[in-house]
C-alpha positions as CSV (number, residue, x, y, z in Angstrom):
1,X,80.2,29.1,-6.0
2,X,79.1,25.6,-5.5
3,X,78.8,23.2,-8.5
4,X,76.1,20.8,-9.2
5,X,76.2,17.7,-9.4
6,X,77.0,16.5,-12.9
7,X,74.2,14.2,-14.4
8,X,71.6,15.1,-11.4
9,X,69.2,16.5,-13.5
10,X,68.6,14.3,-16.1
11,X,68.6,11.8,-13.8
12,X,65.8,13.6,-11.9
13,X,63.7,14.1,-14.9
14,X,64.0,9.9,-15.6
15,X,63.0,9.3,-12.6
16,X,60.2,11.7,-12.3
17,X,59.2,10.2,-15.9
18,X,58.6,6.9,-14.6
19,X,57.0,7.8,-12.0
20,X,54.6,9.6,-13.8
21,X,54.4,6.3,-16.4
22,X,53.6,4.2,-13.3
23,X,50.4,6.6,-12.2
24,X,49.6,6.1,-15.5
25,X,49.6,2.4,-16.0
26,X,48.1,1.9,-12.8
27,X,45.3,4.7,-13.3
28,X,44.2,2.8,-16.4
29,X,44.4,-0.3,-15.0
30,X,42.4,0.8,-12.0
31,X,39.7,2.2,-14.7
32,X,40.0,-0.7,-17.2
33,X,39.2,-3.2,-14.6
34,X,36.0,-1.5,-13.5
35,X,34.9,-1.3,-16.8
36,X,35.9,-5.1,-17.0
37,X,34.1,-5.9,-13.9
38,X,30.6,-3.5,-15.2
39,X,30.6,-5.5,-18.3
40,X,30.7,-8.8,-16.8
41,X,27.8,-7.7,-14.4
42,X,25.6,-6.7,-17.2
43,X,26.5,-9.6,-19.0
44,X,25.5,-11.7,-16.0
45,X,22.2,-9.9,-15.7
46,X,21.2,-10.3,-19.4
47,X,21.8,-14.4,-19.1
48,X,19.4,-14.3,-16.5
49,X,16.6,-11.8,-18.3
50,X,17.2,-14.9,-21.2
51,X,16.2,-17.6,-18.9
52,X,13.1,-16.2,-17.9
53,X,12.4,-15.6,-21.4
54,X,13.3,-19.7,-22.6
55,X,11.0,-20.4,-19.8
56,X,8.4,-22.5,-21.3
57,X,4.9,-22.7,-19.3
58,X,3.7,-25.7,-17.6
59,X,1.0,-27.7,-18.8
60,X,-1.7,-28.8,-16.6
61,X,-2.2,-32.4,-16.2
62,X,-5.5,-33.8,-17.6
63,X,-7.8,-36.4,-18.7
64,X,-5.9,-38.6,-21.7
65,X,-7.9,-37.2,-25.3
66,X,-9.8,-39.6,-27.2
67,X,-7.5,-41.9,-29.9
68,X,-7.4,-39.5,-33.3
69,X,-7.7,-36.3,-31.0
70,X,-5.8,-33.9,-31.9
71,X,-2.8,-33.1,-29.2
72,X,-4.0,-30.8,-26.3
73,X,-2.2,-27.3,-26.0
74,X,0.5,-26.5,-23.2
75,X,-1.3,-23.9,-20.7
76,X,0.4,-22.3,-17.3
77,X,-0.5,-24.0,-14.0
78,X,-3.1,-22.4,-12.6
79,X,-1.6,-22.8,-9.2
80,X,1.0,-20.3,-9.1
81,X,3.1,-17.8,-10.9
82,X,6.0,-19.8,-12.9
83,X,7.6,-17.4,-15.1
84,X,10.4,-17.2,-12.5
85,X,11.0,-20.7,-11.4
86,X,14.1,-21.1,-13.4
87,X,15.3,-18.6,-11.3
88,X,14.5,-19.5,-7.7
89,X,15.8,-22.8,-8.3
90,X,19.1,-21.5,-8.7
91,X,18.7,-19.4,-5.6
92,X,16.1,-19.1,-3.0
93,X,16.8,-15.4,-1.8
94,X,15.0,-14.2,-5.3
95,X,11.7,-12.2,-3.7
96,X,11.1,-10.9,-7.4
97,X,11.9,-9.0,-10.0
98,X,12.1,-4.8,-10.8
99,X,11.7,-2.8,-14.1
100,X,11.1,0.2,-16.0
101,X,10.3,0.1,-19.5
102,X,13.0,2.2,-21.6
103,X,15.5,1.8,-19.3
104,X,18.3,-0.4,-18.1
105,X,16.4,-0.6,-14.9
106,X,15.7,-4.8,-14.8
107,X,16.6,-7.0,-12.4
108,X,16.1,-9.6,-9.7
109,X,15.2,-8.3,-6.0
110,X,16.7,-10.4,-3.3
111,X,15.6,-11.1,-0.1
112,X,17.8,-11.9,3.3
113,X,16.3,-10.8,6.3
114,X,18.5,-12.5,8.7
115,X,21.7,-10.2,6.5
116,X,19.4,-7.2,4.8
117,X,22.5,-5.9,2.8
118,X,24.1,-9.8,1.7
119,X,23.8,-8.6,-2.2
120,X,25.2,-5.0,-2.0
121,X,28.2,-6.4,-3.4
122,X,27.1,-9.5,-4.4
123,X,26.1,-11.1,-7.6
124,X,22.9,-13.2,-8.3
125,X,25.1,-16.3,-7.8
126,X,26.7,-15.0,-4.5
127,X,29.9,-14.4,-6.2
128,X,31.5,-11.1,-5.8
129,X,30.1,-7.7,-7.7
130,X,30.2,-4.3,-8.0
131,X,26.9,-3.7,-8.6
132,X,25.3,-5.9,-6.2
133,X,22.0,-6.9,-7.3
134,X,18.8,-4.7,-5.7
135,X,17.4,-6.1,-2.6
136,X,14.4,-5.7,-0.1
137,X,14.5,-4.1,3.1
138,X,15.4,-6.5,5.6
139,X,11.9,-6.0,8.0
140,X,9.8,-6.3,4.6
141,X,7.7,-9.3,4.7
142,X,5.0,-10.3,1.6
143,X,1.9,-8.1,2.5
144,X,3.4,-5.6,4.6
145,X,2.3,-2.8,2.6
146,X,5.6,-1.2,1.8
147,X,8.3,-2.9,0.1
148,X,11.5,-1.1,0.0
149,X,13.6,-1.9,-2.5
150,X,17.8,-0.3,-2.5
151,X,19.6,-0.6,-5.4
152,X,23.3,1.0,-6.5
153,X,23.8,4.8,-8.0
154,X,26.5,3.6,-11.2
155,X,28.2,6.0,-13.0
156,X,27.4,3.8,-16.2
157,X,23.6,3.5,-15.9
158,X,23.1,0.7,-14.7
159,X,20.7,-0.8,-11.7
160,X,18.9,1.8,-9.8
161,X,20.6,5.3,-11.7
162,X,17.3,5.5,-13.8
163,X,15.1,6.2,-10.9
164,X,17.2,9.5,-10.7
165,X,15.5,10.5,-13.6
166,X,12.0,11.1,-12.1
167,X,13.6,14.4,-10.7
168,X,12.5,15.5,-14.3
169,X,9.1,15.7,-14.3
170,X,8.4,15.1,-18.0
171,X,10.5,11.6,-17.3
172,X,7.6,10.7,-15.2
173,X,5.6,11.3,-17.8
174,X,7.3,9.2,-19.7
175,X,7.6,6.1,-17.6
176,X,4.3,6.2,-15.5
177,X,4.3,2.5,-14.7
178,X,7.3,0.5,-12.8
179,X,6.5,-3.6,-12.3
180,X,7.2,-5.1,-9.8
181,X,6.7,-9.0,-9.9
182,X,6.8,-11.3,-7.2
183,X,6.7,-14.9,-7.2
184,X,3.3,-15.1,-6.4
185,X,2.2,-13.0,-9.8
186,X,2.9,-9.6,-11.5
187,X,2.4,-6.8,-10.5
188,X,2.2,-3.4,-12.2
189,X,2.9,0.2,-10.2
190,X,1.3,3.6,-10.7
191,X,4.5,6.2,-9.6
192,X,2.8,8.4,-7.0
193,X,6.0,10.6,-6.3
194,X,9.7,11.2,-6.6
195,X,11.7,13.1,-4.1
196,X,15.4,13.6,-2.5
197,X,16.1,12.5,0.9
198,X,19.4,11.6,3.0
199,X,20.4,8.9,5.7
200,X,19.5,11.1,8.8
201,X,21.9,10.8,12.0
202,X,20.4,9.4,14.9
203,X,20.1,12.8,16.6
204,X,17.6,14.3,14.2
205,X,14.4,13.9,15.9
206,X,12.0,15.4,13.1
207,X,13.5,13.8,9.9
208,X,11.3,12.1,7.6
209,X,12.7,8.3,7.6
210,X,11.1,6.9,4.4
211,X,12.8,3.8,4.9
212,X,11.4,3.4,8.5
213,X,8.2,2.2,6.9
214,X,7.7,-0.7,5.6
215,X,4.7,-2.5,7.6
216,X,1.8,-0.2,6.6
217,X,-1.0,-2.4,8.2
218,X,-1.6,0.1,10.4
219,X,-3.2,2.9,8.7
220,X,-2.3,5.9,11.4
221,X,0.5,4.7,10.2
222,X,0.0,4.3,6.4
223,X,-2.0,7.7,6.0
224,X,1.4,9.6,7.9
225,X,3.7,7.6,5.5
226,X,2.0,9.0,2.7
227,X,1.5,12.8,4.2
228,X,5.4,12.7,4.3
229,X,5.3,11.5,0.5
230,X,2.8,14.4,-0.7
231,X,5.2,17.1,1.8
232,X,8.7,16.4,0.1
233,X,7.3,15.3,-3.9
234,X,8.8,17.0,-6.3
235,X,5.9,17.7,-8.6
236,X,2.4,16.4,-8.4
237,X,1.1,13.2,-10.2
238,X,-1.9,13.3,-9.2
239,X,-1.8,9.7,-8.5
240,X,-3.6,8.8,-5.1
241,X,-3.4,6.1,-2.4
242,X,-5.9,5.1,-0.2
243,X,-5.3,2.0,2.8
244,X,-5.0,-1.1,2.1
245,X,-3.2,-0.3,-1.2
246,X,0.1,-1.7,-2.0
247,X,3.1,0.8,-2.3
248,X,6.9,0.0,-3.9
249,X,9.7,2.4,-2.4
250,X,12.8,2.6,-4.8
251,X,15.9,4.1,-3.3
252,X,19.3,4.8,-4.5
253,X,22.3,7.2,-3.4
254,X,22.3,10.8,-4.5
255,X,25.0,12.9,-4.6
256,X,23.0,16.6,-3.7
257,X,23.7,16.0,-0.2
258,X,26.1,14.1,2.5
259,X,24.6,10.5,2.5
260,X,21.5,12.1,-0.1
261,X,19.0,9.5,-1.2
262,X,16.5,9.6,-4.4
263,X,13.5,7.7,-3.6
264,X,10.7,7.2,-5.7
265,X,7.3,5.8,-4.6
266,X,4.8,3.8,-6.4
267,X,1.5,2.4,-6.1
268,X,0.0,-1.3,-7.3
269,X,-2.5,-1.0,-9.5
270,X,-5.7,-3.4,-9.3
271,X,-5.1,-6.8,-11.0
């Protein structure tokens, strides 16, 4: 009969162990550092959301007030929209800025035509992220009728997860209105409709590529765009668009399908 080894296996069983410890140590390192790096991006965001609120309004230049007068009150320029100065002066790829009231959904929209995706792992400050910050579709220009707006699916919450929530229909009833500011003035958005969609391969001639339409100065081409919206909603809002209106597309990944998107569409309401 043949003998084992003497000693093999407990020495097995060490081994094995550390082994086992090393997964382990490197499994919550790999998880601690993500949650590290999710809590500096949030952290980043919120200093910037502080800014705009230290922002103090500009005052407009006048005629000097009689000696004894009392002093004149500070009131915005009425040549622009300020309230995100602060920021562009920090960096000139800011287009505007995206929220949803009740959510974590707030944050500065980037624009780099030239390199549509620059910020899907970038921060505000160009420095690396896992978040990215949301950005505009690279052939959106101001006016074009359609902005498109990507932004990350994050297992904590954070950037675009909320829109997810409009599968639920009472969510929408909820949240109604998403703003959408750009640096020419605010701007508040009626939801219109909230539906799942994919990345389509090249080879599918009859897909519905929301993100294929941006410039909506054509209105053959508006009134298909929003056929396509009505076809795939979810649930009807009831909202309407008519062109020459402004639309906001949201999108962000979605996990029901290969390369699934949820998409949510929104239309400006009158100033």
């Amino acid at each position: 009969m043949k003998r084992e080894t003497r000693g093999g296996k407990p020495r097995l069983r060490i081994i094995l162990g550390v082994c086992c410890l090393l997964l382990v140590c490197v499994s919550a390192y790999i998880v601690i550092s993500q949650l590290v790096r999710e809590k500096r991006d949030e952290e980043a965001f919120q200093a910037l959301i502080d800014q705009i609120g230290q922002a103090e309004p500009t005052a407009t230049p006048g005629p000097a007030a009689p000696a004894g007068s009392p002093p004149p009150q500070a009131e915005p320029t009425p040549s622009g929209f300020h309230k995100y100065d602060v920021l562009y002066e920090q960096n000139h790829d800011l287009f505007g800025w995206v929220s949803i009231d009740g959510t974590k959904l707030n944050y500065p929209v980037m624009h780099t035509p030239d390199d549509p995706e620059h910020y899907l792992r970038r921060a505000f400050d160009g420095t690396r992220s896992v978040s990215g910050v949301p950005f505009l579709d690279g052939s959106c220009y101001e006016g074009c009728g359609n902005y498109i707006v990507y932004g990350h699916h994050m297992k904590n919450g954070a950037m675009f997860t909320a829109i997810t929530d409009y599968a639920d229909e009472s969510f929408w009833r909820k949240h109604p209105v998403i703003r959408f500011d750009t640096l020419d003035g605010a701007g508040e958005y009626e939801v219109l409709a909230a539906f799942y969609s994919k990345a389509y391969e090249v080879t599918d001639k009859t897909a519905f590529r929301y993100y294929n339409y941006t410039d909506l100065t054509d209105e053959a081409v508006f009134d298909e765009y929003l056929s396509h919206i009505r076809d795939a909603a979810l649930y009807d809002t009831g909202v309407t668009a008519e062109y020459g209106d402004q639309l906001l597309t949201l999108s962000t990944c979605s996990y029901h399908t290969t390369d699934g998107r949820f998409v949510v569409v929104a239309k400006r309401n009158p100033a």
